[in-house]
C-alpha positions, 0 to 999 in steps of 0.5 A: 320198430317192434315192441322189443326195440320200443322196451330196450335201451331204457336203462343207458346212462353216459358216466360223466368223464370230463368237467364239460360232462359233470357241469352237463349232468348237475345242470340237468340234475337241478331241472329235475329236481325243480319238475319233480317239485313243481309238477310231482306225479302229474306226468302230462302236464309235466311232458307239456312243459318239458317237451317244450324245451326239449324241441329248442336244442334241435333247431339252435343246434340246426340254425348254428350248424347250418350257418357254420357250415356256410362260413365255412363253405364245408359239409355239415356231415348230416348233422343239419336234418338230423337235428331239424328232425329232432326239433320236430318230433319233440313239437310232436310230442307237445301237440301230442301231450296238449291233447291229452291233458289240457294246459291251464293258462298259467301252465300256458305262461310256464311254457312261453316263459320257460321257452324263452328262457331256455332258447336264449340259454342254450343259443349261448350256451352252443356258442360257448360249447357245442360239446357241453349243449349236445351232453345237456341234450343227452342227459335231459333226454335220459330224464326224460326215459325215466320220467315217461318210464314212471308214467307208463307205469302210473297208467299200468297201475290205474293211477292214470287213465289210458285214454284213447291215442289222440288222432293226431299221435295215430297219424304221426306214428301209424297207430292202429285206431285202437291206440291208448295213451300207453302206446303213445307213451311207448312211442315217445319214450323210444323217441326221446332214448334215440334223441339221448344216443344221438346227442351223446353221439354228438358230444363224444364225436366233438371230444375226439371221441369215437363215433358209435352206430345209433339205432333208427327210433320208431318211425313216424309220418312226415309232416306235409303243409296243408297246401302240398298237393298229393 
């Protein structure tokens, strides 16, 4: 992905059509506004706690699907990988953003509560409505576009330092050595405008709607384990 893809798409937002989509959109409204009181402008600790909760939908999403399609013996139509990838890239985001601003213990314990809370919220909420976890997805990634949008603008304008990439961001996402922290903040961003397009996508396919094209996000490196031989 080039620089122009990394600077498109920022501005996309889904007009709410349906009761399923204005419950999606104050639900995610009222998160907003609780992270901007609790954290205001301190965006890496806020991407720490946040990134968090945006890697559960992906693996709910996967697990329900997944033993969906075995009862019902059918195809899973991709939606399988697709969501177990995005559960991925958004930990990587975290491992990233832990490195880049240190956690203090009690936003250690914000993370593990927060986690808890928001797995067993949306494990019953994807029960209930697929369509209306997939929309809460979407509109939280579009939150998510803003709020990494207000913080490239905090390093461009010196109120936070751009530090050097950290190793484990340059690997990831095949960063030059040279990497600052503006260029991982690019890269997340474009990830999580990807992940916004898919989950809508998901919602719109689930409402009967039609299925648009989604453009690829930026590459990255796919994890191996340690014990893979190469």
């Amino acid at each position: 992905m080039n620089m122009t893809d990394l600077l498109s798409d920022i501005d996309v937002h889904h007009a709410p059509r349906s009761v399923s989509d204005r419950i999606a959109w104050g639900f995610v409204k009222s998160l907003r506004f609780c992270a901007d009181t609790f954290f205001a402008k301190r965006y890496g600790h806020r991407a720490v706690v946040l990134e968090t909760v945006a890697a559960v939908p992906g693996m709910v999403g996967a697990t329900l699907t997944h033993l969906k399609a075995l009862r019902r013996m059918s195809d899973d139509r991709g939606w399988i990988r697709t969501l177990m990838d995005e559960a991925e890239n958004e930990r990587m985001h975290l491992m990233t953003f832990i490195e880049v601003c240190q956690p203090t213990l009690f936003e250690r314990f914000i993370v593990m509560a927060v986690q808890w809370l928001f797995y067993l919220f949306f494990f019953g909420l994807y029960l209930v409505s697929p369509r209306t976890a997939h929309r809460v997805v979407g509109y939280f990634e579009e939150e998510a576009v803003i709020s990494y949008t207000h913080y490239l603008a905090e390093i461009d304008e010196g109120r936070s330092e751009n530090v050097p990439a950290p190793k484990i961001a340059r690997d990831y996402w095949g960063l030059p050595a040279s990497a600052t922290l503006r260029d991982v903040v690019l890269v997340v961003r474009a990830d999580e405008a990807h992940h916004r397009d898919v989950n809508h996508g998901f919602a719109d396919e689930l409402a009967g709607g039609p299925v648009k094209a989604v453009r690829p996000g930026p590459a990255h490196v796919p994890l191996q384990p340690h014990w893979t031989v190469a």
